[in-house]
C-alpha positions as CSV (number, residue, x, y, z in Angstrom):
1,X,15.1,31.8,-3.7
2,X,14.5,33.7,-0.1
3,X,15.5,32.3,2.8
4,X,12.3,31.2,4.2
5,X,11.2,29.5,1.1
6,X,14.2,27.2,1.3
7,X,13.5,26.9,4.9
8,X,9.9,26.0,4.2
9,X,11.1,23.9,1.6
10,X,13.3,21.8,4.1
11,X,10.6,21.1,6.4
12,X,7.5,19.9,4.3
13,X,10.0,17.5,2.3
14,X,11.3,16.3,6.2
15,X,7.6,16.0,7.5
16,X,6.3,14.0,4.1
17,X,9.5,11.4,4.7
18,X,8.3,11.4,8.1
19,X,4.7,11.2,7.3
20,X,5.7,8.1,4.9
21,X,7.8,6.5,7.2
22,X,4.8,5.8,9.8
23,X,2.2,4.7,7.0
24,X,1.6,0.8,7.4
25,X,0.4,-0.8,4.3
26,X,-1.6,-3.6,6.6
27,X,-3.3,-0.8,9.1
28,X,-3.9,1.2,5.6
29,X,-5.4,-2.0,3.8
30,X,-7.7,-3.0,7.0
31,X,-9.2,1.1,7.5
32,X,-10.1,0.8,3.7
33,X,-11.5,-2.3,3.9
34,X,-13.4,-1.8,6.7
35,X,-14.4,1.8,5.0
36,X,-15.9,-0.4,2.5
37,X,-17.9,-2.6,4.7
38,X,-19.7,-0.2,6.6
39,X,-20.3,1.5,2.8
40,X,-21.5,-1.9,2.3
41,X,-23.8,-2.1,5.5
42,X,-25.7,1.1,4.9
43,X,-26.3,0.4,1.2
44,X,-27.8,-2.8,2.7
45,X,-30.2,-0.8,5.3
46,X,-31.1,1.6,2.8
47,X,-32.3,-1.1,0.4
48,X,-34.3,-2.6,2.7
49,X,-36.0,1.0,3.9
50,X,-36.8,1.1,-0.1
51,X,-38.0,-2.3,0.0
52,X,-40.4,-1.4,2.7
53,X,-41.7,1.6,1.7
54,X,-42.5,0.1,-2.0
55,X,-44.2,-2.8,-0.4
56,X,-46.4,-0.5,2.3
57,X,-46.8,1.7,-0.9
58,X,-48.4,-1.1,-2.9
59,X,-51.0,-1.9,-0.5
60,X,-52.0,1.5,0.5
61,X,-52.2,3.4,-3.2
62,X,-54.3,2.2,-6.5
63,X,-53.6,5.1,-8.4
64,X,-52.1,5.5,-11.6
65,X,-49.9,8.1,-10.7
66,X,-49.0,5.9,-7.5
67,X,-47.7,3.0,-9.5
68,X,-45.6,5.2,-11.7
69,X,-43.8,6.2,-8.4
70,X,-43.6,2.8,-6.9
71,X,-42.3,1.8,-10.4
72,X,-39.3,4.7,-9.8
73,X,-38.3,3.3,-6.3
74,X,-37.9,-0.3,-8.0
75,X,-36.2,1.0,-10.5
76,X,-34.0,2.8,-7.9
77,X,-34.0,-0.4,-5.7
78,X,-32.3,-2.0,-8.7
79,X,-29.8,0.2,-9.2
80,X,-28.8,0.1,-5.8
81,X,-28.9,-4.0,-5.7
82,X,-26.2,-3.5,-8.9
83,X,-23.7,-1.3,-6.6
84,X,-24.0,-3.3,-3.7
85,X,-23.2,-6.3,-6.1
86,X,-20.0,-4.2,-7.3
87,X,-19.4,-2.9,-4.1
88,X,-18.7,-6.8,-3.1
89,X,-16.7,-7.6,-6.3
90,X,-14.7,-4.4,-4.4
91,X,-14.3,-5.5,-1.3
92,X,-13.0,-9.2,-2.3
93,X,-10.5,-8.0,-4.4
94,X,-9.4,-5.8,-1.9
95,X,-9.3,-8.8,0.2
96,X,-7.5,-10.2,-2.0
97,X,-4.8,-7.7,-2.4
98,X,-4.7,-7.5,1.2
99,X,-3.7,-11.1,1.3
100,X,-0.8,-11.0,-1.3
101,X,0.4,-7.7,0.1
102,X,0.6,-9.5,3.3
103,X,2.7,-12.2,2.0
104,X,5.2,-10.0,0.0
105,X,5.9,-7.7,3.3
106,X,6.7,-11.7,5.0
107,X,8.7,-12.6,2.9
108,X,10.5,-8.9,2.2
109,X,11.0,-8.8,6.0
110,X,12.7,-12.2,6.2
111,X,14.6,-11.7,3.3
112,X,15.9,-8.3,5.2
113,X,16.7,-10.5,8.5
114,X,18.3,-13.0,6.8
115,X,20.7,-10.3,5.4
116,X,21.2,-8.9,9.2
117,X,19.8,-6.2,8.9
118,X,16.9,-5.0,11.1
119,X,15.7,-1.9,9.8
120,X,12.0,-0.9,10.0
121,X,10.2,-1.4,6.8
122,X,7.9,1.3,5.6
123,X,5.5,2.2,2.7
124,X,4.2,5.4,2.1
125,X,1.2,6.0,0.4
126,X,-1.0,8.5,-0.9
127,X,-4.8,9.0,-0.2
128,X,-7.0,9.6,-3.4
129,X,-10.8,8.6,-4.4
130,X,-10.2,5.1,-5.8
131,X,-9.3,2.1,-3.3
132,X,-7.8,0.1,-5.7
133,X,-5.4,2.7,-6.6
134,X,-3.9,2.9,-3.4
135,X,-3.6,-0.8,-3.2
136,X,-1.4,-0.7,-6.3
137,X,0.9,1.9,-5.4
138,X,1.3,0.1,-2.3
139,X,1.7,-3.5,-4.2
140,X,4.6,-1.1,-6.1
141,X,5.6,0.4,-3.1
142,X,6.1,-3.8,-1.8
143,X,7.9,-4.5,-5.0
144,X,10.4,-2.0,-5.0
145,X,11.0,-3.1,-1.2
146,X,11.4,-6.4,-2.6
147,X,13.8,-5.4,-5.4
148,X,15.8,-3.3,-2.6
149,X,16.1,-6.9,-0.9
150,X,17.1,-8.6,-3.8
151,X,20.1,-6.2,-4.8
152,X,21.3,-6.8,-1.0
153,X,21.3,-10.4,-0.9
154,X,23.0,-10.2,-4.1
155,X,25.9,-7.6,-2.8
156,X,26.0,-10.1,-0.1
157,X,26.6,-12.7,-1.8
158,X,29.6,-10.9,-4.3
159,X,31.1,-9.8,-1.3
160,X,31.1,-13.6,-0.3
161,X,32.2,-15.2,-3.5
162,X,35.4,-12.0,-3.5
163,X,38.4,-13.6,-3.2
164,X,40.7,-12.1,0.0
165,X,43.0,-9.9,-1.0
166,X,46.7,-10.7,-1.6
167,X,49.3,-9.3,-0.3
168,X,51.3,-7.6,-3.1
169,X,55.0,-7.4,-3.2
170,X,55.6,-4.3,-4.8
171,X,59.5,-3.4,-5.3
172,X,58.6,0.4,-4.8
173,X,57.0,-0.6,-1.7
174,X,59.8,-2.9,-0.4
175,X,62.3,-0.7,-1.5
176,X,61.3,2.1,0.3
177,X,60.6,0.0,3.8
178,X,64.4,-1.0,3.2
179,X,65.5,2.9,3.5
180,X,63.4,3.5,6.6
181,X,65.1,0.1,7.8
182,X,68.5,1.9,7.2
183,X,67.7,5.2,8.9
């Protein structure tokens, strides 16, 4: 492997930990959510420019061939009604997730406080087409936070319940402090 390639190498894995490091799950949640709501808002006006133009069409045309058209755009109108109903169904669940994400970075935050330590907590997720994708590999991204967490609190813990070391009387040992007494 050249030189440069280990160089290169070095630096995209530093700028992705970096990259990762920065990512808020909460900001991330909120953008996609609010992604979906404007989605949501034009599907809305676009429905209602269909609406309009069937209605304007039915008053102005009495052809056959007319009527076949308007037919089409309810037909379109009604497909469009069904995505904006899924497009909801969406967007509560995300709320939802956003929710219960919320609550498990809470309590993984206190959890880390009540250990003393105050590092930053980050969650690094990757952008692809499907929303709900990205909320669960952040809800796994949470979890293994959590489980991080819960292996501390329990080292905590053993190293609480460890009894104190005791001295040990060793005759080597002793022996050999009584010829460095002697010299």
């Amino acid at each position: 492997m050249s030189l440069w390639t280990r160089i290169s190498n070095v630096f995209r894995a530093n700028a992705n930990a970096l990259i990762g490091q920065m990512e808020d799950p909460l900001k991330l949640a909120d953008l996609t959510i609010s992604e979906m709501l404007e989605k949501e808002r034009r599907g809305r006006q676009k429905l209602l420019q269909i609406d309009a133009f069937i209605r304007l069409a039915e008053k102005q045309n009495h052809s056959q061939n007319d009527s076949a058209h308007i037919k089409q755009m309810r037909t379109n109108s009604d497909a469009l009604m069904q995505s904006l109903d899924h497009l909801r169904t969406q967007i509560q669940e995300a709320k939802k997730r956003r929710h219960a994400m919320y609550i498990q970075l809470q309590k993984q935050k206190m959890q880390t406080r009540q250990l003393g330590q105050n590092r930053p907590i980050h969650v690094s997720a990757v952008f692809d087409a499907s929303t709900l994708d990205t909320y669960d590999r952040m809800a796994d991204k949470i979890d293994q936070l959590e489980a991080e967490a819960a292996a501390l609190s329990e080292l905590a813990e053993m190293d609480r319940k460890k009894p104190a070391p005791k001295p040990e009387h060793d005759e080597i040992i002793e022996g050999e402090f009584e010829e460095i007494k002697k010299r």
